[in-house]
Backbone as CSV, one residue per row, in Angstrom:
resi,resn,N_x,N_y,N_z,CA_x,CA_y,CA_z,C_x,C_y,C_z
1,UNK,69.184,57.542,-63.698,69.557,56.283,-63.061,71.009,55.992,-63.410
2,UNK,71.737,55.440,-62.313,72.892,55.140,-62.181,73.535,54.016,-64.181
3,UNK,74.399,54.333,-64.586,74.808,53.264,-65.478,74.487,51.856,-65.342
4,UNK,75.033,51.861,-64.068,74.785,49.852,-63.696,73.087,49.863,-63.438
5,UNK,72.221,50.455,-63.516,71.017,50.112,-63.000,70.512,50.061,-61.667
6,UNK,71.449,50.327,-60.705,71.332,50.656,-59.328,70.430,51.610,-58.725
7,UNK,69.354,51.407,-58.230,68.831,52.420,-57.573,68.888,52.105,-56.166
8,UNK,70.838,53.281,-55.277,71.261,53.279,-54.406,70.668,54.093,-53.588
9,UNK,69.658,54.861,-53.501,69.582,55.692,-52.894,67.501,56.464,-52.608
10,UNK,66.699,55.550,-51.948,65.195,55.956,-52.491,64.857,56.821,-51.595
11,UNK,63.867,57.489,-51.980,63.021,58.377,-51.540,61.634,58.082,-51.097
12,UNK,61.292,58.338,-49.889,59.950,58.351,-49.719,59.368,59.439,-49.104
13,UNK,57.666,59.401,-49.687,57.039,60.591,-49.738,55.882,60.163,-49.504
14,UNK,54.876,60.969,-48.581,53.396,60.799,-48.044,52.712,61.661,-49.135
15,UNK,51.824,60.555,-49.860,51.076,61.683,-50.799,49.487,61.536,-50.055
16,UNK,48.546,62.571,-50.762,47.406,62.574,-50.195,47.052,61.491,-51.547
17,UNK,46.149,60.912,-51.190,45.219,59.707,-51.996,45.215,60.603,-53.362
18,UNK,44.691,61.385,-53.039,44.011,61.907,-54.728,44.919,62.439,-55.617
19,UNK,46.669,62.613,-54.985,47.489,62.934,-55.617,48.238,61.995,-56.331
20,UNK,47.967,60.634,-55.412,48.891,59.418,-55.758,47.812,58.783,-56.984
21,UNK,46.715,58.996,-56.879,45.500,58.394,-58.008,46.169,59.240,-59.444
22,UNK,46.021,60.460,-58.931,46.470,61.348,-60.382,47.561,60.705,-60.989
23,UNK,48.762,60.760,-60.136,49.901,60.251,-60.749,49.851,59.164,-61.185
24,UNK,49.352,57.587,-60.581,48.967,56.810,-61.050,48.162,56.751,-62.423
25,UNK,47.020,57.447,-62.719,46.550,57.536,-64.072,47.347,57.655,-65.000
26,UNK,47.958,59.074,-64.620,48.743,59.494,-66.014,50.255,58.415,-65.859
27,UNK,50.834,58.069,-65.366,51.837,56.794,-65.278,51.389,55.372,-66.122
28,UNK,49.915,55.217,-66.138,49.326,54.196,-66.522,49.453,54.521,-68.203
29,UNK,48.899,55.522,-68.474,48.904,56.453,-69.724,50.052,56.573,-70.363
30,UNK,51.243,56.516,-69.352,52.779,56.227,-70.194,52.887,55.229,-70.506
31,UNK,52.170,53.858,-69.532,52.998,52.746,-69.560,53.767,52.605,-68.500
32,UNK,53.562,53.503,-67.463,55.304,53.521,-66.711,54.482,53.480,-65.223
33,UNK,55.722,52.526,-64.421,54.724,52.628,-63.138,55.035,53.839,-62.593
34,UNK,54.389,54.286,-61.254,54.271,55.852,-60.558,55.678,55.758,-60.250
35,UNK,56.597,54.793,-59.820,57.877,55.322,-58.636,58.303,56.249,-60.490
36,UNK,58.320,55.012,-61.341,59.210,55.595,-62.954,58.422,56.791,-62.825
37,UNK,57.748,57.159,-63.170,57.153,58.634,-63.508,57.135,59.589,-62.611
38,UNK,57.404,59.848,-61.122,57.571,60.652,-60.170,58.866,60.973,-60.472
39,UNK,59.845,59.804,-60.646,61.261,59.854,-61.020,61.700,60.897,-62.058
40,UNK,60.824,60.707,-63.036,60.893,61.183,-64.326,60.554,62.412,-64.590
41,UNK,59.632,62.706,-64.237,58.958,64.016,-63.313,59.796,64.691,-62.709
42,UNK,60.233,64.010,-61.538,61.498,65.302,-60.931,62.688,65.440,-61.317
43,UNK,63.600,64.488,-62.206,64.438,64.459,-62.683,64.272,66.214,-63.920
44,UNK,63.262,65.685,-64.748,62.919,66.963,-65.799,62.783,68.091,-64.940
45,UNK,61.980,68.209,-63.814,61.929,69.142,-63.407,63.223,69.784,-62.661
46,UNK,63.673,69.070,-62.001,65.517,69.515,-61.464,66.507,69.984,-62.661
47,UNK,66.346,69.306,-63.704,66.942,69.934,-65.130,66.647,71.034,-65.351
48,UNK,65.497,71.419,-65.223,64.926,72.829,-65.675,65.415,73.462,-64.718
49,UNK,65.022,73.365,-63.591,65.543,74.547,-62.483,67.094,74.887,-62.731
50,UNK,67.736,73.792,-63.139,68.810,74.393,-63.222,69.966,74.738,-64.625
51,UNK,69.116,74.163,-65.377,69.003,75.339,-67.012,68.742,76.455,-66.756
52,UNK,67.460,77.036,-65.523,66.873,78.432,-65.857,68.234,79.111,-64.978
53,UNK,68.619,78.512,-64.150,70.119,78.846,-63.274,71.400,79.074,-63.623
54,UNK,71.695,78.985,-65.290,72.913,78.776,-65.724,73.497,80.079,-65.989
55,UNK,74.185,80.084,-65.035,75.460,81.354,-64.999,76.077,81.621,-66.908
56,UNK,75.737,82.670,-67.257,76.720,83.014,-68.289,77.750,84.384,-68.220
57,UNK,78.780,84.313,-68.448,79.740,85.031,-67.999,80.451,85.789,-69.109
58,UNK,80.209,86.940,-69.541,80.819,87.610,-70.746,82.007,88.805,-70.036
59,UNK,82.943,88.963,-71.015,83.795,90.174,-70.851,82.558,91.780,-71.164
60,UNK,83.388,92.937,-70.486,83.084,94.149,-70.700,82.849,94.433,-72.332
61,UNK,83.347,93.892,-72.909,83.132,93.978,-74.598,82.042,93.583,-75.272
62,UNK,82.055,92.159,-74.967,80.591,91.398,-75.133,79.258,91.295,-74.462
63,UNK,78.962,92.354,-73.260,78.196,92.183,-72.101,78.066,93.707,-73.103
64,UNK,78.708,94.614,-73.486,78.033,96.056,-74.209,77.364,95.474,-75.727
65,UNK,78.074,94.807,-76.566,77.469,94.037,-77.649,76.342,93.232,-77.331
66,UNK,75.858,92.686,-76.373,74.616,92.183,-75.771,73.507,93.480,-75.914
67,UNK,74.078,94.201,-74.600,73.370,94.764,-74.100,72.872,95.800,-75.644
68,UNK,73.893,95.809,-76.359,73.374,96.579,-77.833,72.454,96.146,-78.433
69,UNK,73.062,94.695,-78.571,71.451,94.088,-79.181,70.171,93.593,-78.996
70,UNK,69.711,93.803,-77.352,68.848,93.725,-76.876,67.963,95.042,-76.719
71,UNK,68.946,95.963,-77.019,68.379,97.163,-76.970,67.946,97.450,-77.461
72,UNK,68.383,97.416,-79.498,68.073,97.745,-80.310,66.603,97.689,-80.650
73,UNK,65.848,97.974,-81.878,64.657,98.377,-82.080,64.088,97.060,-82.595
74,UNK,63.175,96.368,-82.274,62.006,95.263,-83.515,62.654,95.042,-84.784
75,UNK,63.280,94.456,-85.543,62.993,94.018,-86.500,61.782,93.526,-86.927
76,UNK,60.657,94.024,-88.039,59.857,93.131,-88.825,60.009,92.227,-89.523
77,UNK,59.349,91.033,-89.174,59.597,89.729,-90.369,58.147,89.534,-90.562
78,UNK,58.263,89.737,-91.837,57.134,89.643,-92.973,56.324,88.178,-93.192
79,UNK,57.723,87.428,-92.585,56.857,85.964,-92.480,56.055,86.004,-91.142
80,UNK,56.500,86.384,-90.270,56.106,86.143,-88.789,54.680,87.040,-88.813
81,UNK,54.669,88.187,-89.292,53.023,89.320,-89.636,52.602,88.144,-90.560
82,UNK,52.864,87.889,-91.737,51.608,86.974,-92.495,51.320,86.101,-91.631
83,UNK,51.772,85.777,-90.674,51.284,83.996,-89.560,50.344,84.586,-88.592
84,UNK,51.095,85.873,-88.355,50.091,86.734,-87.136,48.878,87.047,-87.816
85,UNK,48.474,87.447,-88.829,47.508,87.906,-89.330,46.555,86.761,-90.485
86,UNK,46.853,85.647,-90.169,45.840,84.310,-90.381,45.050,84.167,-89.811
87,UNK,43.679,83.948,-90.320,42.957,83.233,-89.130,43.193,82.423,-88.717
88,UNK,42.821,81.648,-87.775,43.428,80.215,-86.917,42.361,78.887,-87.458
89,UNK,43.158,78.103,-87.859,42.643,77.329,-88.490,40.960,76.628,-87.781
90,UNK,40.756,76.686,-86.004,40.010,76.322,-85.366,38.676,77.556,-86.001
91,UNK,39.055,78.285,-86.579,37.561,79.610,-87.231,37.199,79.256,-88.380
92,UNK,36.030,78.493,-88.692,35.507,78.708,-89.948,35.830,79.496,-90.811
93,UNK,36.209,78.992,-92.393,35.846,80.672,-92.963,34.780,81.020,-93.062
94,UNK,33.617,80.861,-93.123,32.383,81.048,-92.846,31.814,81.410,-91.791
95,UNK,32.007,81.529,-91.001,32.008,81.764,-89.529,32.225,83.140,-89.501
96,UNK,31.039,84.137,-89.350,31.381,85.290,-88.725,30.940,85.897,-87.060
97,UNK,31.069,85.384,-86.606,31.303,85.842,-85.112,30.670,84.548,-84.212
């Protein structure tokens, strides 16, 4: 939303009933009415699309130093295997199958 609080510019959209109920629930569940949360909703979602879009631009030097270290082999981290190899707290220890 604009600095001054202006909302210059609205949108309208035909939803089917059971889509506008959904949104409505979970809007209710924020606190926030549906126009705020559709808003809010596509705003995050337009962010993302265009985070996943962001051009990065390296020289021939640093685009081979990339490409080196993506290449390279697994490192093991000893912390990350002890986490992998926990049971999950949702399993009993008692619990065998």
């Amino acid at each position: 939303m604009p600095a001054n609080g202006r909302k210059d510019h609205p949108i309208s959209m035909r939803l089917p009933e059971s889509d506008l109920a959904l949104i409505d629930r979970a809007a209710s569940l924020r606190g926030r009415s549906h126009t705020d949360f559709v808003r809010e909703a596509a705003v995050l979602t337009a962010e993302e699309v265009l985070m996943d879009q962001r051009l990065i631009r390296l020289g021939p030097e640093a685009f081979a130093e990339f490409l080196d270290i993506i290449s390279a082999p697994a490192t093991v981290v000893p912390e990350i295997v002890a986490i992998a190899r926990r049971r999950p707290p949702w399993e009993a220890e008692d619990d065998e199958g």
